[in-house]
N, C-alpha and C positions, 0 to 999 in steps of 0.2 A: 504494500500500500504506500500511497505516494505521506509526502509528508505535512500534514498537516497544519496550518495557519489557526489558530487561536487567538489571535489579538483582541483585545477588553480596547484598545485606542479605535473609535470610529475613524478618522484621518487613516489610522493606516489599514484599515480593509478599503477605503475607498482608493485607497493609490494599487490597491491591487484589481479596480475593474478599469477594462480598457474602455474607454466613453469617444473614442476615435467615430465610432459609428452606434447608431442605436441598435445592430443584431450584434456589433461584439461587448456590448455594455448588457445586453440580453445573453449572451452566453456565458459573459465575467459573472452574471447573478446565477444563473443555471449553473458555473461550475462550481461555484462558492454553496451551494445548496445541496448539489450534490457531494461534496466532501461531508460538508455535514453529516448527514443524512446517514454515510459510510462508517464515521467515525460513532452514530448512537448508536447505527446497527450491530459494532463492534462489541461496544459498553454491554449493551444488553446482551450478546449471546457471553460475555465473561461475568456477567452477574448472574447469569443463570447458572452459569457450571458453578458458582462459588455455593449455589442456593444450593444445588443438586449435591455437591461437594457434601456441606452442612447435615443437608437429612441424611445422607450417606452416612456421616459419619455419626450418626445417632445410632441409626441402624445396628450398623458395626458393633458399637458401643452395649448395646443390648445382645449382639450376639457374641460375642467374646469370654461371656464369663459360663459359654456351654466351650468353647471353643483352647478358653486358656488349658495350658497343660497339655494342650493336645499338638503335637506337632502340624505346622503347616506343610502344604503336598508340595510338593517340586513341579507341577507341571498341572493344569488347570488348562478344559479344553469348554466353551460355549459354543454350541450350534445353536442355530434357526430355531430348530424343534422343541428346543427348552422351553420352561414356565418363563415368559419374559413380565416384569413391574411394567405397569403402563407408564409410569413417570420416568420409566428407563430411555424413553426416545422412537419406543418400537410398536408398530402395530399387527394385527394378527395374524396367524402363521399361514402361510401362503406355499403352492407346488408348483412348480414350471412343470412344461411338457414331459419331463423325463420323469420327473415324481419325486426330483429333488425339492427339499426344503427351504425357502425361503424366509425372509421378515424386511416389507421397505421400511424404512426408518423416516419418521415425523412424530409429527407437525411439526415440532421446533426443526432446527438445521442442528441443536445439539443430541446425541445420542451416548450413553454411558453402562458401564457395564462394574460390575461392585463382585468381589472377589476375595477369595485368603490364600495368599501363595508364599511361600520361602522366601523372603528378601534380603537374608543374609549376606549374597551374592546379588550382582545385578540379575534381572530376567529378563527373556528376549518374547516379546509379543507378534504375531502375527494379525493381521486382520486382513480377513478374504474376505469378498465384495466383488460382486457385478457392478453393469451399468451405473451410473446416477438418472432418477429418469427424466429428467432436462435436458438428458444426452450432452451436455455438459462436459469439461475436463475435470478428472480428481486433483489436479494438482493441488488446488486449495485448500484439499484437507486439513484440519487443526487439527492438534491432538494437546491432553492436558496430564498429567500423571498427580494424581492427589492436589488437584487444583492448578497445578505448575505446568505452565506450555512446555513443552519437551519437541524435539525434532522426531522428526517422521520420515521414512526414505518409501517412494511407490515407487512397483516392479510389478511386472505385467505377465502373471504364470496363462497356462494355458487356453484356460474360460473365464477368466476372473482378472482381478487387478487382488494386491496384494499391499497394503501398508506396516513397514517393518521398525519397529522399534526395539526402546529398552528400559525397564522400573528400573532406575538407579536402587541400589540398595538402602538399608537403614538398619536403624538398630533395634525398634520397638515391634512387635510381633501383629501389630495391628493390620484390618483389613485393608484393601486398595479397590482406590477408583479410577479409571481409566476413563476418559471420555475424547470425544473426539465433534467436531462440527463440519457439517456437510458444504461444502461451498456454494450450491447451489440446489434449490427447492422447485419445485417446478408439480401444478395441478394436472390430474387426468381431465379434467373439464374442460381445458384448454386445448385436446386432443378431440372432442365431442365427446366424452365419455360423461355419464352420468354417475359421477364421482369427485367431489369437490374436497378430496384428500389434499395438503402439502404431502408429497413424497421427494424423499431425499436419496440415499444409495439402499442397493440390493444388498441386505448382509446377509451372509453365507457360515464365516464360522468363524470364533475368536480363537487363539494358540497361546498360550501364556506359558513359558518354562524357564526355571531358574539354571542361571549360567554356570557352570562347573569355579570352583575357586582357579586362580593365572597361579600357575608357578612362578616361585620369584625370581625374579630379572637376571641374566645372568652377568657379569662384570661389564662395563662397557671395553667396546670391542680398542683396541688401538691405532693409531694414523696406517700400519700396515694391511690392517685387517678389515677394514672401517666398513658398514655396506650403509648403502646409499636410502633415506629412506622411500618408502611407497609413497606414492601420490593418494589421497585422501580419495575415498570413493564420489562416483555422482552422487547425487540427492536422487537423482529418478533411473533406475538400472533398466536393462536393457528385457526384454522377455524374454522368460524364460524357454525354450523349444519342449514340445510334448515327451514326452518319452515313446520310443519306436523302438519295434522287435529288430531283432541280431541283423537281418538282411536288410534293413531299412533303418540302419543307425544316421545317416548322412542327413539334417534339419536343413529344410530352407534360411536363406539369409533373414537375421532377424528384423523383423519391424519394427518402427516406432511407437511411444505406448499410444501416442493419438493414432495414429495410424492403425494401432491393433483393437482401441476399440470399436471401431469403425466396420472390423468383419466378423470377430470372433463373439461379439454382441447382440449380433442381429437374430440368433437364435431364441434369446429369452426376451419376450416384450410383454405388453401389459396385457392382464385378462380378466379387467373388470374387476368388481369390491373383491377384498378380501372375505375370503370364505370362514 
C-alpha cells in the first residue's frame, strides 16, 4: 500500500490537489478519498482480528485447565469437513464435483483458525486453498500469528494454491490463533446467482507441525574454507509439477502462479447456496 498523507494542516492537503483543471482537482478529491477509505478498511479488518484474537483467547483460557498437564501434539491437521465456529470466518461445508470437501470463507475478508500445538520449537503451517471467487490474485493474502502480522510465502501445488508459513516459538504452553485476511471479496449475485453471500477463498485444508530442534552451528568456517551465502528465497515460489508414474517422470515447463490459476481452476466453480 502506497503511503499514506495524514495531515491535521488544511493548507497542506490543499497543496496536494492539482486545481490546474476542474477533472484533475476532481481526481486530487477522488484520490485523496480513496486513500482514505483504504486506510479505514485497513483499521477495521486489524481490529477485528484483535476482537477475534480476545475471544480466542478467553476461549483458550477456559480450555486449558482440561488441557494443562497434558502435553501439546507436534502436528495439528484442519480440513473443510471439521465442526467449523461461525465466528471463525467460514460458512457451510460445501462438495465440488469430485466429492471433495470444501468451506468459502466470509462474510468478513478475515478468517481464523484457534488451535494447541508444540511451540517449543518454531512450527511450519500450510494453508491449501483454491480459487478466490473474484477470481482475483492471492497475492494479498494477510496472515497474523497470535494477533502479530507475520510473513507468508504463496506457491502454487497442483489444484490448489498453497500459503507457507511459521509460529515462531514461545515459552508458555498456551493455545494459538492463526488468522489470515482475504484480499479480495466478491458476491455470487453479481454473477446472477440468487445468492447474496460475500465469498472470499476456497479453503481446502490447514497443516500445522512443529519444527525438529537446529543443531548447533558448527565453528565459522575460515577465509580458506568460506562458502558463499544462499540468496534468500522468492516470497511467491514457483508451482509445484504433479507427481507422474516412472515413464512419464519429464513435467512441462513451469507456469506462473497467475498464469496457473487461470487453467488449473477452471475445474471447481460455483454451485449455488451452500448445502
Amino acid at each position: 500500500m502506497d503511503k499514506l498523507n495524514f495531515d491535521l494542516d488544511e493548507s497542506a492537503v490543499l497543496r496536494r490537489f492539482d486545481r490546474s483543471s476542474p477533472e484533475a482537482l476532481l481526481k486530487s478529491i477522488a484520490r485523496e478519498i480513496v486513500n482514505l477509505r483504504r486506510a479505514q478498511a485497513e483499521f477495521a479488518v486489524k481490529m477485528e482480528v484483535f476482537a477475534s484474537l480476545q475471544a480466542a483467547a478467553d476461549r483458550i483460557v477456559a480450555a486449558e485447565s482440561d488441557a494443562r498437564g497434558a502435553s501439546h501434539p507436534s502436528r495439528v491437521v484442519i480440513d473443510a469437513a471439521q465442526s467449523f465456529n461461525g465466528s471463525m470466518g467460514f460458512y457451510e461445508l460445501e462438495h465440488d464435483p469430485e466429492g471433495q470437501p470444501f468451506r468459502w470463507t466470509g462474510p468478513d475478508p478475515r478468517f481464523s483458525f484457534e488451535f494447541f500445538i508444540n511451540r517449543t520449537t518454531p512450527a511450519r503451517f500450510v494453508l491449501r486453498f483454491g480459487p478466490l471467487f473474484s477470481g482475483g490474485s492471492p497475492l494479498g493474502l494477510l496472515c497474523f500469528v497470535d494477533g502479530e502480522p507475520a510473513p507468508v510465502k504463496l506457491q502454487a501445488a497442483t489444484t490448489c494454491f498453497e500459503a507457507v508459513g511459521v509460529l515462531p516459538p514461545r515459552r508458555d504452553a498456551g493455545g494459538s490463533v492463526l488468522s489470515f485476511v482475504c484480499p479480495q471479496m466478491a458476491s455470487p449475485a453479481s454473477q446472477g446467482h440468487n445468492d447474496a453471500r460475500m465469498l472470499g477463498l476456497l479453503f481446502r485444508r490447514l497443516t500445522v507441525e512443529s519444527m525438529p530442534e537446529q543443531p548447533a552451528l558448527a565453528p565459522a568456517a575460515g577465509p580458506s574454507d568460506a562458502v558463499a551465502p544462499r540468496p534468500a528465497a522468492a516470497q511467491v515460489a514457483a508451482p509445484v509439477a504433479p507427481e507422474r508414474s516412472a515413464p512419464e517422470r519429464a513435467a512441462p515447463a513451469a507456469q506462473p502462479v497467475a498464469a496457473f490459476q487461470d487453467n488449473a481452476f477452471q475445474e471447481i466453480s460455483f454451485k449455488g447456496q451452500a448445502r
